[in-house]
PLY file of the C-alpha trace (Angstrom):
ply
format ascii 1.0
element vertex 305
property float x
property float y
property float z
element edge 304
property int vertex1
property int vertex2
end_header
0.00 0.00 0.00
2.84 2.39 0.70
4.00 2.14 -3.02
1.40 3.99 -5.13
2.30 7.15 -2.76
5.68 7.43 -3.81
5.35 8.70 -6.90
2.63 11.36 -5.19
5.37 12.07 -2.91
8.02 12.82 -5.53
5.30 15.02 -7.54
5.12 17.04 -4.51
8.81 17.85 -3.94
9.20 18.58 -8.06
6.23 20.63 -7.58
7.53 22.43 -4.26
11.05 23.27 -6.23
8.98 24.88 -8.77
7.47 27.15 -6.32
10.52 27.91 -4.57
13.55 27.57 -7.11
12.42 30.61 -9.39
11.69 32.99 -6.15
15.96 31.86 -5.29
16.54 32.46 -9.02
14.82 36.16 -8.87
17.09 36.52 -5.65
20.51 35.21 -7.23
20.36 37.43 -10.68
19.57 40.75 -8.25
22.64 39.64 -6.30
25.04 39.07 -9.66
23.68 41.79 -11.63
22.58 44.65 -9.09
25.79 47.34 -8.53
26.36 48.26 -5.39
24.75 51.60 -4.22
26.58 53.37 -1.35
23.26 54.99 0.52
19.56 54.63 -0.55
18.85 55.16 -3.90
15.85 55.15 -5.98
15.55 53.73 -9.78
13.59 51.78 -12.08
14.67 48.23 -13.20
17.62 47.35 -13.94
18.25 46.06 -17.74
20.04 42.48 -17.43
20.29 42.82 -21.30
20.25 45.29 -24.36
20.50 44.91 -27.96
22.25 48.29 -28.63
24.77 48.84 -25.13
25.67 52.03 -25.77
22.27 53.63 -26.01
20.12 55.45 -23.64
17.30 53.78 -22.13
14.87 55.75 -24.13
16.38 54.60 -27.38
16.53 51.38 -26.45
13.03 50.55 -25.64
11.68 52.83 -28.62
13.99 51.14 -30.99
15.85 47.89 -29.25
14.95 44.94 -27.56
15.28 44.94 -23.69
15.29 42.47 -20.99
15.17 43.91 -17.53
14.38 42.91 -13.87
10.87 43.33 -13.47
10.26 41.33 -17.19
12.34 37.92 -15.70
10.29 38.78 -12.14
7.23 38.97 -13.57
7.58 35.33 -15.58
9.55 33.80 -12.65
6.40 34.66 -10.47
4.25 32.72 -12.82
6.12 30.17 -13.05
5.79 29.90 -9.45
1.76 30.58 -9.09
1.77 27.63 -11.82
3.92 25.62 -9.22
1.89 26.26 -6.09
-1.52 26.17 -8.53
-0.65 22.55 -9.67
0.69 21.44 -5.72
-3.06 22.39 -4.69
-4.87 20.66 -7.17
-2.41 17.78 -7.22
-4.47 14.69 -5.87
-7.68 15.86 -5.87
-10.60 13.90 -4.34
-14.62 13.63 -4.65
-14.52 14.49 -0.82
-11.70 16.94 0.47
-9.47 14.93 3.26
-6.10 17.10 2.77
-5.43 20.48 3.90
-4.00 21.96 0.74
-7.53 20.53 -0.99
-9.33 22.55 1.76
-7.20 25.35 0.96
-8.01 25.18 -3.05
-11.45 24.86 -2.79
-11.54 27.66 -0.45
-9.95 29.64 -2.65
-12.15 28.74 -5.22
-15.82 29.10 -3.52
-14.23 32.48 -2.20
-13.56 34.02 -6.20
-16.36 32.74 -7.38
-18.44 34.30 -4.35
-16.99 37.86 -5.69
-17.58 37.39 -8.93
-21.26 36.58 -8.27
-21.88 39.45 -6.16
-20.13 41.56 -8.40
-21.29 40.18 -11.77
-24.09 37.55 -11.25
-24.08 34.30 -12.04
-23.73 34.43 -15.51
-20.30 34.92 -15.32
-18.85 33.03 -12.75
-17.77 29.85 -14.85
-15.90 31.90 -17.85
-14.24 34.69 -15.00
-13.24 32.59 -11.81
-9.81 31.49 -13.54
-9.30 34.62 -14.94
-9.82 36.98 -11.89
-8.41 34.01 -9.71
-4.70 34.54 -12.03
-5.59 38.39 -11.41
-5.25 38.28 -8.02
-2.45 35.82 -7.53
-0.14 37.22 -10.25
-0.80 40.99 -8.54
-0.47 39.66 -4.96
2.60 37.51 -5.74
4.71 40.44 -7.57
4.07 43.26 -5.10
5.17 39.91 -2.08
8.93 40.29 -4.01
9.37 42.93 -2.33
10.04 40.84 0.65
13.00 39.08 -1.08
14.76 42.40 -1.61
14.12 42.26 -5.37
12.54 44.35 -8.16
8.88 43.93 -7.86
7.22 43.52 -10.79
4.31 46.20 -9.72
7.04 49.03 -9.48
7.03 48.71 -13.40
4.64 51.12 -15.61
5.16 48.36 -18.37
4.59 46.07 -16.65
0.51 47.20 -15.07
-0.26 48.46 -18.43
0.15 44.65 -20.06
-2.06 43.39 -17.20
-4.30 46.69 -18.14
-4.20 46.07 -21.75
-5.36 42.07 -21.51
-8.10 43.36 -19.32
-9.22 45.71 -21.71
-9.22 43.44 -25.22
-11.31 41.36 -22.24
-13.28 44.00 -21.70
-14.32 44.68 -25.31
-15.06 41.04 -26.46
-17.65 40.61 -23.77
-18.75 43.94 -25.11
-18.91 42.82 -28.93
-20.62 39.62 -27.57
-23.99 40.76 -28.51
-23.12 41.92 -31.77
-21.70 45.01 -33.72
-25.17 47.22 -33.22
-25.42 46.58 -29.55
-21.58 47.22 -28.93
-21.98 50.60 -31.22
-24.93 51.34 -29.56
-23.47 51.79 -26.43
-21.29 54.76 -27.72
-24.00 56.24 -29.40
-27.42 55.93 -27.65
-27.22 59.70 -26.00
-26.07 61.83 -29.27
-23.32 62.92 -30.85
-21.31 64.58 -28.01
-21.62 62.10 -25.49
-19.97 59.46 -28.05
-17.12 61.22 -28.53
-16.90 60.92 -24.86
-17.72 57.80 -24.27
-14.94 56.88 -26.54
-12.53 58.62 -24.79
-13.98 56.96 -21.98
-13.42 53.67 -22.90
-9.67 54.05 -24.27
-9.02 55.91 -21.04
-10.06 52.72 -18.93
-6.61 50.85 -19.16
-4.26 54.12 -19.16
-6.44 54.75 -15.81
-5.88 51.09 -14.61
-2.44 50.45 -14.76
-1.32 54.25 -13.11
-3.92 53.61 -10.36
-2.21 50.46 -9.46
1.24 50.98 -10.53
0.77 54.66 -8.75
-0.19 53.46 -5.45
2.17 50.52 -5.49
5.29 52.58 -6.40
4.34 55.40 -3.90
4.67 52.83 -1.16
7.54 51.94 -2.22
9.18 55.68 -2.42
7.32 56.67 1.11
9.82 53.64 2.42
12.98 54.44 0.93
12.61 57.93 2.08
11.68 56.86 5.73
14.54 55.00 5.53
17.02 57.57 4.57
15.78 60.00 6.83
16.46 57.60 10.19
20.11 56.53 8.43
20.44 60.34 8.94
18.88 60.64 12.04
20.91 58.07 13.43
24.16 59.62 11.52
23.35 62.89 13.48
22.41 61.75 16.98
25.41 59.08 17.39
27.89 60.28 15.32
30.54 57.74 13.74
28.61 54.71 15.42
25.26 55.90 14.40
26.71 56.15 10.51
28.23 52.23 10.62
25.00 51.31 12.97
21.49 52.77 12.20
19.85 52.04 15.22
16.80 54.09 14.40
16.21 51.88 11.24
15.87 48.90 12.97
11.60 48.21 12.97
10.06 51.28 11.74
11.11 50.38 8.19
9.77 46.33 8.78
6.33 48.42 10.30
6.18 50.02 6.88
6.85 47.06 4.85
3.98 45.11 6.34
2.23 47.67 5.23
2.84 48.34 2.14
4.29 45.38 1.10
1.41 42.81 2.75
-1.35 45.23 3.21
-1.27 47.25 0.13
-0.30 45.01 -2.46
-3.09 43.34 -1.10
-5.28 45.91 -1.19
-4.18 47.10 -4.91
-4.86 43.64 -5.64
-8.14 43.17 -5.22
-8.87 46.94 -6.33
-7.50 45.92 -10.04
-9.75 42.91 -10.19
-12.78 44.49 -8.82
-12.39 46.89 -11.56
-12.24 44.25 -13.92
-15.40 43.04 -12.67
-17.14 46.13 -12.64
-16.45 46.95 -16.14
-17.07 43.52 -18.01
-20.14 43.39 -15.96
-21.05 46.89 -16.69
-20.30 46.98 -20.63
-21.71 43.31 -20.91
-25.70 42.97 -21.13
-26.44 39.67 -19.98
-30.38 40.07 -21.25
-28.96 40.82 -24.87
-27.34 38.55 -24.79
-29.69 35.82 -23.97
-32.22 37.75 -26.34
-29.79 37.21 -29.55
-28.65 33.97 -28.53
-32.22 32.28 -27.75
-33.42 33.58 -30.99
-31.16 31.24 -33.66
-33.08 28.68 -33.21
-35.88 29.94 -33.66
-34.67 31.35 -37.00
-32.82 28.10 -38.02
-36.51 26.47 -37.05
-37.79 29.22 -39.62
-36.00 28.47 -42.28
-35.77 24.30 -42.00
-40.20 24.43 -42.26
0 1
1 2
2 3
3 4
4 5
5 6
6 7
7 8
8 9
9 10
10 11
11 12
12 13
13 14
14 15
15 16
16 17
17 18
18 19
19 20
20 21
21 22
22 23
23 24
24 25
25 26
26 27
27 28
28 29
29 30
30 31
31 32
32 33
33 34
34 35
35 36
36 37
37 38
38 39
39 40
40 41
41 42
42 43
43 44
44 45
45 46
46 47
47 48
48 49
49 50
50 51
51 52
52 53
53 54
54 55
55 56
56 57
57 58
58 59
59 60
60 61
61 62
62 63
63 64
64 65
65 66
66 67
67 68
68 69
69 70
70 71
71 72
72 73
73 74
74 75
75 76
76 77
77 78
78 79
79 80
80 81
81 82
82 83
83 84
84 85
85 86
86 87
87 88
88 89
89 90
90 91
91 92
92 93
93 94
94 95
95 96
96 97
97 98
98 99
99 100
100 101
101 102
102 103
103 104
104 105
105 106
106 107
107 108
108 109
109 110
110 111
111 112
112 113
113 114
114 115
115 116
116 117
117 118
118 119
119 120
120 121
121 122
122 123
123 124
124 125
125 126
126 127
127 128
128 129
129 130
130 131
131 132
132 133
133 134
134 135
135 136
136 137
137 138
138 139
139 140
140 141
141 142
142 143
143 144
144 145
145 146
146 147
147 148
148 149
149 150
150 151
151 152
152 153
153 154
154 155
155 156
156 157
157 158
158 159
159 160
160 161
161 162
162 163
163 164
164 165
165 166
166 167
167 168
168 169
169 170
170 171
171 172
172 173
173 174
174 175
175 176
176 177
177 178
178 179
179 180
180 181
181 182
182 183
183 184
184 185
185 186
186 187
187 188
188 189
189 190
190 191
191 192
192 193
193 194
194 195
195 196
196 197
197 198
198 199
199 200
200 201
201 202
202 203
203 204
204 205
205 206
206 207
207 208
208 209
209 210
210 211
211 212
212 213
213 214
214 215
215 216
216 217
217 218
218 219
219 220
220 221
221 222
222 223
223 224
224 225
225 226
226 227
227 228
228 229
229 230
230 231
231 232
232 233
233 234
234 235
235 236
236 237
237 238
238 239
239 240
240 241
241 242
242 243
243 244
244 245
245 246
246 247
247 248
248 249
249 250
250 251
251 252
252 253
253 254
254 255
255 256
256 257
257 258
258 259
259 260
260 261
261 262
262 263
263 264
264 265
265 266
266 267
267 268
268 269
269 270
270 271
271 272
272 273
273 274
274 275
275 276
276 277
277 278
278 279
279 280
280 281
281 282
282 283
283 284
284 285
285 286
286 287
287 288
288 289
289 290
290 291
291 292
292 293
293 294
294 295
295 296
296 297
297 298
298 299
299 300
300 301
301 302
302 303
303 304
């Protein structure tokens, strides 16, 4: 009996690696390729690679091709929500009797919860997976933090490729009902208000992506500041000691990390998929919908008599 759990066993530990070996990989290529910074400094990501060296940054993303921190971040984190997704779901059962099963259905009853009180029914089956990714992938990136890397979340590029996706999203459920319904929405109060509406709708990615990437990277200035100001502080009260021994960093800048790290990542989080929510389930008319769809067979029915 003990032999058929082996290879469930050894699944595990692959599966565990997966997880953990790409979070130790983000770690390892901030330690070779980061410079050493006398201070606190703040800057973007740091380019591991560039097709054209000797270029400015500007030139190089307008015209080159770029690899930088928070792009191998960003897919290392995937990797590792795909690790800890498949460890949860590995072994599943008709009747729950592990903890990490308890722990993925929760997970699951709890998205699709929001997305019903958010969007109804309709869309729970076609959106859990999606918002579910949503949530992890925003979560996990701001959590690097914690490592002492890049985080993903501190790159503009970065939120506006998560805002992008969620808007082509956002406009297929809209088209779902047909070219005249999708038009219609633009155009059903005149003129004036269409050209708005428009501008409207184009402005809903720009507007997600510096709301989250704005409140994320805020946090993350508001704590490099702090913690300059107390490596002064402590400069100026102790003298020589203070300078080699910051004894006024030591907690407030762990207090502000929970914070903004844990807490508002968080927070951001589940901001940028309520969003999402609210404007597939706003732009998407679920009675339309069932309107065109229930009436092709009645047409087909038509035209077979």
């Amino acid at each position: 009996m003990t032999e058929p759990k082996k290879p469930s066993r050894l699944v595990d530990v692959l599966l565990i690696l997966m997880m953990v070996l790409p979070l130790a990989a983000a770690v390892v290529l901030h330690v070779l390729f980061t410079p050493q910074e006398e201070g606190v400094a703040i800057h973007g990501a740091w380019v591991y690679y560039s097709a054209d060296p000797d270029a400015d940054l500007s030139q190089v993303i307008s015209t080159g091709f770029i690899i930088t921190e928070s792009l191998i971040n960003s897919w290392l984190v995937m990797i590792s929500i795909t690790g800890l997704a498949l460890f949860l779901t590995h072994g599943l059962k008709e009747k729950a009797t592990t903890v990490r099963q308890h722990v993925a259905e929760w997970i699951v009853e709890n998205v699709e919860k929001l997305i019903r009180g958010n969007m109804g029914d309709f869309h729970v089956r076609p959106f859990a997976p999606f918002v579910c990714a949503v949530l992890a992938l925003s979560v996990f990136s701001s959590l690097m933090s914690l490592l002492g890397v890049f985080t993903p979340t501190s790159d503009l590029s970065i939120i506006a490729g998560w805002a992008l996706l969620v808007f082509i999203v956002i406009t297929g459920y809209k088209a779902c009902n047909g070219p005249r319904v999708y038009v219609r929405t633009f155009t059903s109060d005149g003129p004036v208000v269409a050209v708005l509406n428009v501008i409207g709708e184009f402005s809903t990615p720009v507007s997600m992506a510096f709301r989250h990437y704005g409140n994320v990277m805020s946090g993350a200035v508001i704590g490099v500041l702090v913690t300059s100001f107390l490596s002064g502080l402590s400069s100026s009260l102790l003298g020589a000691f203070g300078e080699a021994v910051p004894l006024l960093r030591i907690g407030i800048p762990a207090v502000l990390s929970v914070y903004f790290d844990l807490f508002s990542g968080a927070i951001q989080a589940y901001i940028f998929a309520m969003l999402t929510m609210l404007y597939v389930g706003g732009g998407f008319s679920e009675d339309d919908w069932i309107r065109r769809h229930s009436a092709k067979p009645k047409q087909t029915a038509g035209q077979t008599a």
